[in-house]
LOZA-779360 format. One record per atom (N, C-alpha, C): residue in three letters; z, x, y; chain; atom name. Coordinates in nm, 2 decimals. Atoms other than C-alpha are relative to their C-alpha. Layout:
! LOZA-779360
<kelo><aa>Ala</aa><Z>Z</Z><X>X</X><Y>Y</Y><ch>A</ch><at>CA</at></kelo>
...
//
This chain:
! LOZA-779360
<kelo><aa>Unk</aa><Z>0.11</Z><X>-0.09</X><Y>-0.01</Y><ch>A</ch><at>N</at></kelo>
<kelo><aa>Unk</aa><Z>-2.43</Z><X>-6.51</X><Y>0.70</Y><ch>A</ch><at>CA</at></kelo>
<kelo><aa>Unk</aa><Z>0.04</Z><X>0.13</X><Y>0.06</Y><ch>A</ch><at>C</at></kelo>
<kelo><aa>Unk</aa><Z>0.03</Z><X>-0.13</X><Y>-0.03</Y><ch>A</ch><at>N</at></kelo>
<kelo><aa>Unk</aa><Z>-2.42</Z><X>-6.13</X><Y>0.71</Y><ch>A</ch><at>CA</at></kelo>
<kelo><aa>Unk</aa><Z>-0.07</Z><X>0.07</X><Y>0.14</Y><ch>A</ch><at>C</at></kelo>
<kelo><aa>Unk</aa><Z>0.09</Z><X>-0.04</X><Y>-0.15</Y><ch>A</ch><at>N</at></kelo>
<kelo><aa>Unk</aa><Z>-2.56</Z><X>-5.95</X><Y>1.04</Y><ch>A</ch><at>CA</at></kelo>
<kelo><aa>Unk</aa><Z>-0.09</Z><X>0.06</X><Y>-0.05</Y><ch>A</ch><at>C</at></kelo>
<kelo><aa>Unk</aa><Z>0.08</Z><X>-0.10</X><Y>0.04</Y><ch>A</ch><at>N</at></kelo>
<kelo><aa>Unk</aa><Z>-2.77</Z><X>-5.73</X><Y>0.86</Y><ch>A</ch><at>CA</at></kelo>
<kelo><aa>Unk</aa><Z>-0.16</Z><X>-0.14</X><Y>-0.04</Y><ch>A</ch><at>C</at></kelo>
<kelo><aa>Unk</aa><Z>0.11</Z><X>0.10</X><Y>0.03</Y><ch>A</ch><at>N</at></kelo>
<kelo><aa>Unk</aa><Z>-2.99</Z><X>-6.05</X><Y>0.72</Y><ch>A</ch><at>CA</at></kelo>
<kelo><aa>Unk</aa><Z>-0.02</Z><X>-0.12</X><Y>0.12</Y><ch>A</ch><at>C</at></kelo>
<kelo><aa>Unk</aa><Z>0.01</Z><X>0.11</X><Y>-0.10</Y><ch>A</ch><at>N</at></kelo>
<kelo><aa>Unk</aa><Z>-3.01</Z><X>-6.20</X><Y>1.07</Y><ch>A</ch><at>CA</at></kelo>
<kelo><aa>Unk</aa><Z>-0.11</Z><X>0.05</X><Y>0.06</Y><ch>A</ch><at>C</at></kelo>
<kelo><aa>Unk</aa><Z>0.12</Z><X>-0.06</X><Y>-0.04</Y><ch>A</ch><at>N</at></kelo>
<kelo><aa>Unk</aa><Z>-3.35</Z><X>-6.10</X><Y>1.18</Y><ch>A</ch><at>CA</at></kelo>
<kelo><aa>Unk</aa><Z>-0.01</Z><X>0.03</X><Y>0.14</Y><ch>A</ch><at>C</at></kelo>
<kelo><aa>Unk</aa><Z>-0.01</Z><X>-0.08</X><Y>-0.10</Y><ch>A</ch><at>N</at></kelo>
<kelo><aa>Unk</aa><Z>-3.32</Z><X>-6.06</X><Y>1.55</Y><ch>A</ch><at>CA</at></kelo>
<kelo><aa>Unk</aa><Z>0.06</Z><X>0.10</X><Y>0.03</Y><ch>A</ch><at>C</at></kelo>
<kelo><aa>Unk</aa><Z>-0.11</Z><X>-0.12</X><Y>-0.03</Y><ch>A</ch><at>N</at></kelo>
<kelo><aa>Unk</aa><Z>-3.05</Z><X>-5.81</X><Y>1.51</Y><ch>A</ch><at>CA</at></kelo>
<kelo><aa>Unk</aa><Z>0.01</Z><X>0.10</X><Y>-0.11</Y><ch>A</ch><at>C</at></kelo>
<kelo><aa>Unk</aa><Z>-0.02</Z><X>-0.07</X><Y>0.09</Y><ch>A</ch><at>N</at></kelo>
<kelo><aa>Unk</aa><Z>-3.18</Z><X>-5.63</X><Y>1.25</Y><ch>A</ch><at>CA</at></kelo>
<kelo><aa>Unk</aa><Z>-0.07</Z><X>0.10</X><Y>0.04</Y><ch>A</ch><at>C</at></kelo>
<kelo><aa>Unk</aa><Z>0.07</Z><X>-0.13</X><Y>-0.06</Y><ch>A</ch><at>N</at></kelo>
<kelo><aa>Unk</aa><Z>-3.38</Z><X>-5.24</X><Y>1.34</Y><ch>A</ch><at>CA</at></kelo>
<kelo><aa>Unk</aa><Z>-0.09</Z><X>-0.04</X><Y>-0.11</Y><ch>A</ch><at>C</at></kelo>
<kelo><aa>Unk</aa><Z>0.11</Z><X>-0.03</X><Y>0.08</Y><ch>A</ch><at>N</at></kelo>
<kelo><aa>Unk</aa><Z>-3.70</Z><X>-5.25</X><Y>1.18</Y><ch>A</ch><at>CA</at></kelo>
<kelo><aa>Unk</aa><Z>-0.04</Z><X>0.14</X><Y>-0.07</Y><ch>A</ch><at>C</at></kelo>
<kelo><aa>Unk</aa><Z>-0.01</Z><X>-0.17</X><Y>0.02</Y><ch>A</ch><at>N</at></kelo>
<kelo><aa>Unk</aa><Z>-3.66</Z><X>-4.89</X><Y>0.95</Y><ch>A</ch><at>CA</at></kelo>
<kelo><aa>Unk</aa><Z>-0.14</Z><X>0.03</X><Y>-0.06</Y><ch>A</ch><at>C</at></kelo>
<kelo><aa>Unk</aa><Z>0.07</Z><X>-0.02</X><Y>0.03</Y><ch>A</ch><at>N</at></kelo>
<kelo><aa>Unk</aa><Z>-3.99</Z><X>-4.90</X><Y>0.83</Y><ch>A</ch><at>CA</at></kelo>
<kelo><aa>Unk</aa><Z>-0.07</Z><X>0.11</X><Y>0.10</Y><ch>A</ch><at>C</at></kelo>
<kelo><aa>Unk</aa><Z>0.02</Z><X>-0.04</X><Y>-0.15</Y><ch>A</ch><at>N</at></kelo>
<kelo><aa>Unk</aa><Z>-4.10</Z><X>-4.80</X><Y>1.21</Y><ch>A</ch><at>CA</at></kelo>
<kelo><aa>Unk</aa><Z>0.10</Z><X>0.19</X><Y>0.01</Y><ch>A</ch><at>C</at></kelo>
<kelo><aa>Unk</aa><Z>-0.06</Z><X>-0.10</X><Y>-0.01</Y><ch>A</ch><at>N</at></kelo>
<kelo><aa>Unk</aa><Z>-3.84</Z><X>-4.50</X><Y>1.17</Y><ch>A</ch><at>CA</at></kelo>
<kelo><aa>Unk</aa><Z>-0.03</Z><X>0.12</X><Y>-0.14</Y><ch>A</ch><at>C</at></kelo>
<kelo><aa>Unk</aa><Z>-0.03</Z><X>-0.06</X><Y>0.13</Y><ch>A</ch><at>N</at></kelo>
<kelo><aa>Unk</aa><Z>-3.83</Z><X>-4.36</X><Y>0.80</Y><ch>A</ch><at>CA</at></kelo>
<kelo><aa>Unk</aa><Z>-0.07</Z><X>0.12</X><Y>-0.01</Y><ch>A</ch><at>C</at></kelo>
<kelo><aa>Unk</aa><Z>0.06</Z><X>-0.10</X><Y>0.02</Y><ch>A</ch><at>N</at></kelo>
<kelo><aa>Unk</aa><Z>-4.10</Z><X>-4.15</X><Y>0.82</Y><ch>A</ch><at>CA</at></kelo>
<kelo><aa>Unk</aa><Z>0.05</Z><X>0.11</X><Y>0.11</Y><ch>A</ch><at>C</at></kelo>
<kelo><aa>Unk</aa><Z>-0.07</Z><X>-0.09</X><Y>-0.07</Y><ch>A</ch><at>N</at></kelo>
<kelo><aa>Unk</aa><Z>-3.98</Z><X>-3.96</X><Y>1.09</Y><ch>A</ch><at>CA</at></kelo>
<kelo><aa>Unk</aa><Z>0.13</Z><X>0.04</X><Y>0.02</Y><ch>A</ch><at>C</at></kelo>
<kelo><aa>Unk</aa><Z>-0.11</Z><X>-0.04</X><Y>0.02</Y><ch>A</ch><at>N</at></kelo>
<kelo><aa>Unk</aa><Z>-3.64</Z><X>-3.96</X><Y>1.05</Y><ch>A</ch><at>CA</at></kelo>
<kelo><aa>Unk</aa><Z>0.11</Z><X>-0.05</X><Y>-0.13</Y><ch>A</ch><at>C</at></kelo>
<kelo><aa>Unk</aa><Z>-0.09</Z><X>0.06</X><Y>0.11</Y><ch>A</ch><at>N</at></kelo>
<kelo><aa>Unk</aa><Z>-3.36</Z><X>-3.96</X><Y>0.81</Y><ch>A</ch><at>CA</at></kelo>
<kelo><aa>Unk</aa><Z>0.10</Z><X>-0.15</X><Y>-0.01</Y><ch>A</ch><at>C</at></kelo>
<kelo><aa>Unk</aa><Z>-0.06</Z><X>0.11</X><Y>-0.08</Y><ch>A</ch><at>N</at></kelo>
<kelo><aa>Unk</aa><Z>-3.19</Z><X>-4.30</X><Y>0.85</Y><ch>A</ch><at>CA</at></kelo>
<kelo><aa>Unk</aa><Z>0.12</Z><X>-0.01</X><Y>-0.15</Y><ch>A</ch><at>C</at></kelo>
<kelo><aa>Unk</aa><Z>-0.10</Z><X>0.06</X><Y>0.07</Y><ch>A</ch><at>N</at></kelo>
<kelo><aa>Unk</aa><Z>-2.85</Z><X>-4.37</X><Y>0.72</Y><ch>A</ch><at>CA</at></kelo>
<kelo><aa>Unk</aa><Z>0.07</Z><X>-0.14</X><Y>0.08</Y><ch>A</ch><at>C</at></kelo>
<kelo><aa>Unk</aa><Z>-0.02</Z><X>0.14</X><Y>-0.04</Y><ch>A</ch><at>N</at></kelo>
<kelo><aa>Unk</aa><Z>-2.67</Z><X>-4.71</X><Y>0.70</Y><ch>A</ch><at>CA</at></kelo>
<kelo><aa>Unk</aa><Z>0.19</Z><X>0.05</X><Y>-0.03</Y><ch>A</ch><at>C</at></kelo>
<kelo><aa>Unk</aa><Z>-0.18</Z><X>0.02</X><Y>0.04</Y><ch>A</ch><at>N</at></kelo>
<kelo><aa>Unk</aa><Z>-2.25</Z><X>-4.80</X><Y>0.73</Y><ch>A</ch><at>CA</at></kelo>
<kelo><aa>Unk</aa><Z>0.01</Z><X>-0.14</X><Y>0.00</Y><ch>A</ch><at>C</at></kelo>
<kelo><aa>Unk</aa><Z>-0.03</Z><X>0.15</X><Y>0.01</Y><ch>A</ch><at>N</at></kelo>
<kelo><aa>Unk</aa><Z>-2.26</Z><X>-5.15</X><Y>0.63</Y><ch>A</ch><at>CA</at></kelo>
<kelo><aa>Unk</aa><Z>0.14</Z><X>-0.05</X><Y>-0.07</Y><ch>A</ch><at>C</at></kelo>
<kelo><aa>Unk</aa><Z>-0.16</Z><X>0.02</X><Y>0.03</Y><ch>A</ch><at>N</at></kelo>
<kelo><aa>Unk</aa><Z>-1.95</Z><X>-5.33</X><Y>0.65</Y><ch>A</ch><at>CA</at></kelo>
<kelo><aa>Unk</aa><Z>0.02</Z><X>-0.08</X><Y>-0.13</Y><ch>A</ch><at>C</at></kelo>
<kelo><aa>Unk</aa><Z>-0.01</Z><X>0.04</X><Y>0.15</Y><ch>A</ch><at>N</at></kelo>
<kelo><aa>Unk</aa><Z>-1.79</Z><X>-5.51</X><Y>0.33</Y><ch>A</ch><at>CA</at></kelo>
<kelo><aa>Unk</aa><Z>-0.08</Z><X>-0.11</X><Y>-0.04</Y><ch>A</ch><at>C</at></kelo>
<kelo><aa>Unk</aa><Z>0.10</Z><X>0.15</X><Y>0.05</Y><ch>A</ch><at>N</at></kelo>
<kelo><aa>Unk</aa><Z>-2.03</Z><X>-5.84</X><Y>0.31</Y><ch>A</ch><at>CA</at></kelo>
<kelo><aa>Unk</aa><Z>-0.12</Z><X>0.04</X><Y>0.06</Y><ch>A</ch><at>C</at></kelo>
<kelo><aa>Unk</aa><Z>0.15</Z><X>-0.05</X><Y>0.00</Y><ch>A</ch><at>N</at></kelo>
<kelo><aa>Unk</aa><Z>-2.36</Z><X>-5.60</X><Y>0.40</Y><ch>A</ch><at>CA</at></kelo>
<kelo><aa>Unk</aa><Z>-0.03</Z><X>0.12</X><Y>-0.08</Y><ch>A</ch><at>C</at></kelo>
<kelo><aa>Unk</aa><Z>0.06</Z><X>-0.10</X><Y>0.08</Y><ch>A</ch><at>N</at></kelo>
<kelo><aa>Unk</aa><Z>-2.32</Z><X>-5.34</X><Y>0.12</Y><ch>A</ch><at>CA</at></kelo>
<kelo><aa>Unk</aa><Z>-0.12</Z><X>-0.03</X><Y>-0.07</Y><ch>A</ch><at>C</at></kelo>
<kelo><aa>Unk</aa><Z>0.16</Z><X>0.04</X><Y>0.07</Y><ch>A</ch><at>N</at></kelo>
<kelo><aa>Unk</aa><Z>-2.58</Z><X>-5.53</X><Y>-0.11</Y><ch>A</ch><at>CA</at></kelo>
<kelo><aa>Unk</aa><Z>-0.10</Z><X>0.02</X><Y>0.07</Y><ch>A</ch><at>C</at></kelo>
<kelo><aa>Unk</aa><Z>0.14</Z><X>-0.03</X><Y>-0.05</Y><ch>A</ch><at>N</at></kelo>
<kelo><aa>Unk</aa><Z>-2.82</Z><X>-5.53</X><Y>0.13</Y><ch>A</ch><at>CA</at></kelo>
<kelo><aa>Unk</aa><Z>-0.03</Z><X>0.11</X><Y>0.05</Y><ch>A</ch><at>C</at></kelo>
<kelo><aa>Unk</aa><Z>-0.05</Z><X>-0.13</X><Y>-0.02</Y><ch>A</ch><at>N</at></kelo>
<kelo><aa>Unk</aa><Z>-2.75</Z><X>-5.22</X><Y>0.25</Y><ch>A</ch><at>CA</at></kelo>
<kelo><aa>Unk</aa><Z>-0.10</Z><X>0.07</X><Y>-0.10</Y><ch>A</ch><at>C</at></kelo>
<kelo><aa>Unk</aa><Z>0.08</Z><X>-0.07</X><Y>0.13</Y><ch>A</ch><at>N</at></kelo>
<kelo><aa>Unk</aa><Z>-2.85</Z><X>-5.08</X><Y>-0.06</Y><ch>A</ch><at>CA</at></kelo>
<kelo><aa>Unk</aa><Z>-0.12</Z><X>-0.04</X><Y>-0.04</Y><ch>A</ch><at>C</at></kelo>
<kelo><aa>Unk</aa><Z>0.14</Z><X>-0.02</X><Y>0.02</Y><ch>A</ch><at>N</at></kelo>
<kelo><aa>Unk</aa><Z>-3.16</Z><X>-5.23</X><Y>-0.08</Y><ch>A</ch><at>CA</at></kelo>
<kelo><aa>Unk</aa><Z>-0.12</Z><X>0.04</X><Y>0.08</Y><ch>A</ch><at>C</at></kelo>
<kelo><aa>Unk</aa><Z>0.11</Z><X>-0.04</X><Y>-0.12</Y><ch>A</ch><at>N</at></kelo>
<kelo><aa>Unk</aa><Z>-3.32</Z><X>-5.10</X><Y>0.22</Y><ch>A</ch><at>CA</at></kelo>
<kelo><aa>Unk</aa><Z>-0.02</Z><X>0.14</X><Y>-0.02</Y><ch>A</ch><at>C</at></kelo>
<kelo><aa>Unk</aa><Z>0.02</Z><X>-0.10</X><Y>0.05</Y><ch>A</ch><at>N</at></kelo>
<kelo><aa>Unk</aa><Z>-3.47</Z><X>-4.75</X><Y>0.23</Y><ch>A</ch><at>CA</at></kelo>
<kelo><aa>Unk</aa><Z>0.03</Z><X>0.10</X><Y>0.08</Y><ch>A</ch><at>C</at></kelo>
<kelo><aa>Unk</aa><Z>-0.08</Z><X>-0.11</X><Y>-0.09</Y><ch>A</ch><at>N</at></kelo>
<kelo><aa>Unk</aa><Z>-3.20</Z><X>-4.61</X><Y>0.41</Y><ch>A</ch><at>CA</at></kelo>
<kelo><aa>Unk</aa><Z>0.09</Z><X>0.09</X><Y>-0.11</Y><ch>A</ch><at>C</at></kelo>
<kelo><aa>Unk</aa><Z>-0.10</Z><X>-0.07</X><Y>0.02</Y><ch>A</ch><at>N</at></kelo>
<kelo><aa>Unk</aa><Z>-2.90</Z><X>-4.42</X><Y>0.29</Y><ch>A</ch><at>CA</at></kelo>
<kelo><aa>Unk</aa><Z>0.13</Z><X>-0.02</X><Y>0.01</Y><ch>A</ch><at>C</at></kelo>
<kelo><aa>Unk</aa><Z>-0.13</Z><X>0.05</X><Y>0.02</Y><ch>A</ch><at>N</at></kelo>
<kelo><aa>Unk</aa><Z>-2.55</Z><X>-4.58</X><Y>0.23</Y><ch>A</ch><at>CA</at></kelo>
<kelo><aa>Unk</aa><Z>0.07</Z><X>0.06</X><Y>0.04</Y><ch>A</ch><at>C</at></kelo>
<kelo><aa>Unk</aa><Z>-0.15</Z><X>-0.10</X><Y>0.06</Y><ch>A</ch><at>N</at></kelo>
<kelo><aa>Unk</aa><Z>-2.25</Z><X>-4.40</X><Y>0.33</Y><ch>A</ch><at>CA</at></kelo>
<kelo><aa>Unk</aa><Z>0.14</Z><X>-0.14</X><Y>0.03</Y><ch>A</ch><at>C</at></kelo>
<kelo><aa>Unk</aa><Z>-0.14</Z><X>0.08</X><Y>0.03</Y><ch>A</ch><at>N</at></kelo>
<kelo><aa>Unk</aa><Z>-1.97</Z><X>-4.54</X><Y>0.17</Y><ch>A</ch><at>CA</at></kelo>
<kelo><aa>Unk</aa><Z>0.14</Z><X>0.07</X><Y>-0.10</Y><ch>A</ch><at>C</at></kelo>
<kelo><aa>Unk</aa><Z>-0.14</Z><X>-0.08</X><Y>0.04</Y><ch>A</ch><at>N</at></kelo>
<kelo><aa>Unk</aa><Z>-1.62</Z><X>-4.50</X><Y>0.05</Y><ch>A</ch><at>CA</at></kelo>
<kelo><aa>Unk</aa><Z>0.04</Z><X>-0.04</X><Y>-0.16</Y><ch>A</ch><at>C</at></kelo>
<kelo><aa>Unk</aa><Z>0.01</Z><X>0.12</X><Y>0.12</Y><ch>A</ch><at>N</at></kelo>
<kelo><aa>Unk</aa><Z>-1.62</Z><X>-4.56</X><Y>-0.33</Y><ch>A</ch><at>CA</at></kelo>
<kelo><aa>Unk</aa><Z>-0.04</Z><X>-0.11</X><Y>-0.02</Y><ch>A</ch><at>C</at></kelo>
<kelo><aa>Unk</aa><Z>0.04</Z><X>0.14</X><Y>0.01</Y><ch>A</ch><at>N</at></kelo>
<kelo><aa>Unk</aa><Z>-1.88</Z><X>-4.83</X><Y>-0.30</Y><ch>A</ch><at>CA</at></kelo>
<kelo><aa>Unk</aa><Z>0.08</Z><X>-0.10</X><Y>0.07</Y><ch>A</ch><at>C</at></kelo>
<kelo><aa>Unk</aa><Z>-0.09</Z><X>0.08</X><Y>-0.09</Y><ch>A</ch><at>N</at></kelo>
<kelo><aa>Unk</aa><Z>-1.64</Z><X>-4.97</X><Y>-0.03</Y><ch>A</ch><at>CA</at></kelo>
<kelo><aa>Unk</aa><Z>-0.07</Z><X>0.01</X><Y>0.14</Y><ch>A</ch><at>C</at></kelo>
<kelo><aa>Unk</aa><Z>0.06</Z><X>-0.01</X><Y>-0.14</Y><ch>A</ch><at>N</at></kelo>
<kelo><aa>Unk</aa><Z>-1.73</Z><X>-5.00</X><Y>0.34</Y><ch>A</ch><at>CA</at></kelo>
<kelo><aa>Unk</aa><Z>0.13</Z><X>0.12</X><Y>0.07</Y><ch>A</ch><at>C</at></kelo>
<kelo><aa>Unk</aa><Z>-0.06</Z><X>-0.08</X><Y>-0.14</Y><ch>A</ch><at>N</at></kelo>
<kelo><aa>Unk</aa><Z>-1.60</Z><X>-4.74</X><Y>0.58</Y><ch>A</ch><at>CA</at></kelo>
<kelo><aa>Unk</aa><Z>0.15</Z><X>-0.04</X><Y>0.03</Y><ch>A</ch><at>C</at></kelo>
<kelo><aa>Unk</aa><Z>-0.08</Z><X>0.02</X><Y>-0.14</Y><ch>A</ch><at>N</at></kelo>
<kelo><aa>Unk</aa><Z>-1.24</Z><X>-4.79</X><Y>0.74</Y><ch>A</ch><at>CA</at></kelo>
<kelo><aa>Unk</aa><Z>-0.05</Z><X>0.05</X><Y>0.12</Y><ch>A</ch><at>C</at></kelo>
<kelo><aa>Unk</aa><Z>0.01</Z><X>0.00</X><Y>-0.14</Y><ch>A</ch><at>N</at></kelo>
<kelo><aa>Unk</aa><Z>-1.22</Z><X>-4.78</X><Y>1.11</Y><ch>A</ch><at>CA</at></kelo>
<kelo><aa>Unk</aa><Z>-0.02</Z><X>0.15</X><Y>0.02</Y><ch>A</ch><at>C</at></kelo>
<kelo><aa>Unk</aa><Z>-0.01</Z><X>-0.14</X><Y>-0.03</Y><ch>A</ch><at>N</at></kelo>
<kelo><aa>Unk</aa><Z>-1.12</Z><X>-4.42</X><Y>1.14</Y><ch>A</ch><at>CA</at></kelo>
<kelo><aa>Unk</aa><Z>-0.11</Z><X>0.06</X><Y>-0.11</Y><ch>A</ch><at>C</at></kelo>
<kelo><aa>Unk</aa><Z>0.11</Z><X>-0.05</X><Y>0.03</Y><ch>A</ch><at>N</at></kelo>
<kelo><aa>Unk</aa><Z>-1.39</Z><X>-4.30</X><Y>0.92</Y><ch>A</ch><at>CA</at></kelo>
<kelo><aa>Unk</aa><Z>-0.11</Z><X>0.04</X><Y>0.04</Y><ch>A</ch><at>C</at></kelo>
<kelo><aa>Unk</aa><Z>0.13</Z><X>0.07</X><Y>-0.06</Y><ch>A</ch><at>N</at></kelo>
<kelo><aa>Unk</aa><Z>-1.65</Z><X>-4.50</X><Y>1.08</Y><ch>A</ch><at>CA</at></kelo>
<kelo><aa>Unk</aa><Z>0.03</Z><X>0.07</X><Y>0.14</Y><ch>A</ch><at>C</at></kelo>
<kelo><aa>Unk</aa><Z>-0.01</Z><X>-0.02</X><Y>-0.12</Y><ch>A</ch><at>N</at></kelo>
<kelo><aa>Unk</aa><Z>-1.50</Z><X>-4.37</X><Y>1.39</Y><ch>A</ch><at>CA</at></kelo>
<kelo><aa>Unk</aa><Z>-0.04</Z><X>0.19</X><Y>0.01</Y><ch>A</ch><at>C</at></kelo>
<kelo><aa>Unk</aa><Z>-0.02</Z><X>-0.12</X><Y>0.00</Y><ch>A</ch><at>N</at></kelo>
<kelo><aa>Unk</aa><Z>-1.54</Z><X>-4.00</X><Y>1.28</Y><ch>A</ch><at>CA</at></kelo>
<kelo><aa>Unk</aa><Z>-0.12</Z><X>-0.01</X><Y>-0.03</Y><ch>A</ch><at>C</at></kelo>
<kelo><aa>Unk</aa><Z>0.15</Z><X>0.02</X><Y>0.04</Y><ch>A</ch><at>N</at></kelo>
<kelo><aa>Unk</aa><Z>-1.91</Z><X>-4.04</X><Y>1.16</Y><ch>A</ch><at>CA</at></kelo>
<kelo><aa>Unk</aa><Z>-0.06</Z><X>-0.05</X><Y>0.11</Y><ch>A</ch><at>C</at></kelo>
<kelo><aa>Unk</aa><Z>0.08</Z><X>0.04</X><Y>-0.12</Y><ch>A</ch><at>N</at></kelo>
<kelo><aa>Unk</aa><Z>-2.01</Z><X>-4.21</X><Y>1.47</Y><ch>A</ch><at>CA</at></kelo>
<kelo><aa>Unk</aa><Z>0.04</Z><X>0.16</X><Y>0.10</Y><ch>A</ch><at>C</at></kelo>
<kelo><aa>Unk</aa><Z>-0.01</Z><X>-0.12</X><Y>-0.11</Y><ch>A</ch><at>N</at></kelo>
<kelo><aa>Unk</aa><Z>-1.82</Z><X>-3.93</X><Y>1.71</Y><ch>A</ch><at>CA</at></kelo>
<kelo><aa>Unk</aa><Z>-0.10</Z><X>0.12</X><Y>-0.09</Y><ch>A</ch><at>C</at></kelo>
<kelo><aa>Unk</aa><Z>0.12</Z><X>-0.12</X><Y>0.02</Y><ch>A</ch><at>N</at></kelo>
<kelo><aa>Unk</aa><Z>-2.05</Z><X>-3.65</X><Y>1.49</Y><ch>A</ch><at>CA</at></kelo>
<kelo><aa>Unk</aa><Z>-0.14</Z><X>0.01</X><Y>-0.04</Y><ch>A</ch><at>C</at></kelo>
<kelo><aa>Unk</aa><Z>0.19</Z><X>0.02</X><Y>0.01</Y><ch>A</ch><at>N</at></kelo>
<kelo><aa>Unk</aa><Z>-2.38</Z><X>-3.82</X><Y>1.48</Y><ch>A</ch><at>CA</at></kelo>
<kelo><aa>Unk</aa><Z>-0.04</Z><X>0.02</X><Y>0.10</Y><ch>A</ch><at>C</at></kelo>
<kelo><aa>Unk</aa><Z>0.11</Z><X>-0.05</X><Y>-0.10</Y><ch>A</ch><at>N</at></kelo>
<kelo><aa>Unk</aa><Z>-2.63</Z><X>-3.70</X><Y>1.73</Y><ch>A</ch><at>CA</at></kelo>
<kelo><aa>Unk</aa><Z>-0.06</Z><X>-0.10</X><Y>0.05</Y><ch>A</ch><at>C</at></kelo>
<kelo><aa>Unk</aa><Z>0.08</Z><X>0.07</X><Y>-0.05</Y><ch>A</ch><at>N</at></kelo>
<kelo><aa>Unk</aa><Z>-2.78</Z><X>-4.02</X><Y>1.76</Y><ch>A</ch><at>CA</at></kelo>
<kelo><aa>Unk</aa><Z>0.05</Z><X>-0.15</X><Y>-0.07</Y><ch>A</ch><at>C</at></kelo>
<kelo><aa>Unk</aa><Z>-0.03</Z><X>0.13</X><Y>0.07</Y><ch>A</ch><at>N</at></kelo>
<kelo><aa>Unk</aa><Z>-2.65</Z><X>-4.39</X><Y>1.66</Y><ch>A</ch><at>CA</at></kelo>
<kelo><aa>Unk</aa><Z>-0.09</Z><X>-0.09</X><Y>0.08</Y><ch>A</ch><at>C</at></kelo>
<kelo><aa>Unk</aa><Z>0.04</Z><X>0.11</X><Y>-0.09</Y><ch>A</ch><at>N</at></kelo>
<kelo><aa>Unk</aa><Z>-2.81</Z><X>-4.71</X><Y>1.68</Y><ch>A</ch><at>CA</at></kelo>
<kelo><aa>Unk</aa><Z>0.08</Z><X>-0.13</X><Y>-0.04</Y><ch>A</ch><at>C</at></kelo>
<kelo><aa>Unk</aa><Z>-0.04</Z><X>0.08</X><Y>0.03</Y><ch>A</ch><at>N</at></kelo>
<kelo><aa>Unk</aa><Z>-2.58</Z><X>-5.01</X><Y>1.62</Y><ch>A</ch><at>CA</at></kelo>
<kelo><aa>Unk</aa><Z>-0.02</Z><X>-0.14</X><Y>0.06</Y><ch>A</ch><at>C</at></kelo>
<kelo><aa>Unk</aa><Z>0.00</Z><X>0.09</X><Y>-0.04</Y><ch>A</ch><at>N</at></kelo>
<kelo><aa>Unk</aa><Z>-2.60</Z><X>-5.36</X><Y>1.63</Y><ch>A</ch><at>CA</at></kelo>
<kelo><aa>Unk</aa><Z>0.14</Z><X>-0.09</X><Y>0.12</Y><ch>A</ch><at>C</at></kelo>
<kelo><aa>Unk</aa><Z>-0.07</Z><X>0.02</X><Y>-0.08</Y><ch>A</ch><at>N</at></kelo>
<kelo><aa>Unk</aa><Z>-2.41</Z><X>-5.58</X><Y>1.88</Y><ch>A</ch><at>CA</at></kelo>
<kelo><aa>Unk</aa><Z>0.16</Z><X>-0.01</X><Y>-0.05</Y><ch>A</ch><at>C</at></kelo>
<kelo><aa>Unk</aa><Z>-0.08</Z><X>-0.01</X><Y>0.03</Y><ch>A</ch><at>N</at></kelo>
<kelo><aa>Unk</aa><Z>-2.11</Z><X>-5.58</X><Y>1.69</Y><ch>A</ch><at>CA</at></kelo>
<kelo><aa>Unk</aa><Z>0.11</Z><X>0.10</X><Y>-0.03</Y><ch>A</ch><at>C</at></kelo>
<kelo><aa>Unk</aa><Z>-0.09</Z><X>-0.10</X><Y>0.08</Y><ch>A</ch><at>N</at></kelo>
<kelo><aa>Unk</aa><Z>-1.78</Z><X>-5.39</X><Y>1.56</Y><ch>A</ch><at>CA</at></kelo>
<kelo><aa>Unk</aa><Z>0.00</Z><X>0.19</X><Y>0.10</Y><ch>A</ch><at>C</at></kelo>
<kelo><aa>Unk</aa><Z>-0.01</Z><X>-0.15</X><Y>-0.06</Y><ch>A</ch><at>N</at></kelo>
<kelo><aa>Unk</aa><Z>-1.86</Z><X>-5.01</X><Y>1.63</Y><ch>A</ch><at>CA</at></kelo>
<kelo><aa>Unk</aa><Z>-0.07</Z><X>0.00</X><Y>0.16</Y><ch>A</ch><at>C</at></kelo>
<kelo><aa>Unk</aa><Z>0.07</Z><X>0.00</X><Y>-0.11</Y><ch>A</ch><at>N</at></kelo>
<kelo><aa>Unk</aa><Z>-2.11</Z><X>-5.10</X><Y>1.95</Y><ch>A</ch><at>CA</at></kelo>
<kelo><aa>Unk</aa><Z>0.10</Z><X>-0.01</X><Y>0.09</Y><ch>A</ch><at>C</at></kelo>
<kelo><aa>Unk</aa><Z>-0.10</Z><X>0.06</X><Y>-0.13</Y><ch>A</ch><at>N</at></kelo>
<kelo><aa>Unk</aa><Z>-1.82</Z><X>-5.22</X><Y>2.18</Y><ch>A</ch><at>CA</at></kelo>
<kelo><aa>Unk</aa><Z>0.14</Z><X>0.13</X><Y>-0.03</Y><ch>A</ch><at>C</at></kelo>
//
């Protein structure tokens, strides 16, 4: 099971969308869903982020919210 389809640990975006732009970095077994929510994908040729990517997208966002995994620690 994916993190993104585990309902305690998922952000509710409906609660956000309207007021802000919400993008997603879902790793390689949460692009599908990823893409079906009514966020914003960024991805690497339909691939997930490497590390250093992900690591340069988080240092120039203004504001992250991630789950307990991976980039949070």
């Amino acid at each position: 099971m994916n993190s993104i389809s585990v309902s305690n640990k998922s952000w509710i975006l409906k609660k956000f969308n309207e007021e802000y732009k919400i993008i997603t970095v879902p790793g390689p077994n949460e692009i599908d869903d990823a893409k079906n929510l009514k966020a914003i994908p960024i991805l690497d040729n339909d691939k997930a982020l490497n590390i250093s990517q992900l690591s340069s997208l988080i240092k120039d966002s203004s504001f992250v919210i991630a789950n307990d995994t991976g980039p949070a620690h």
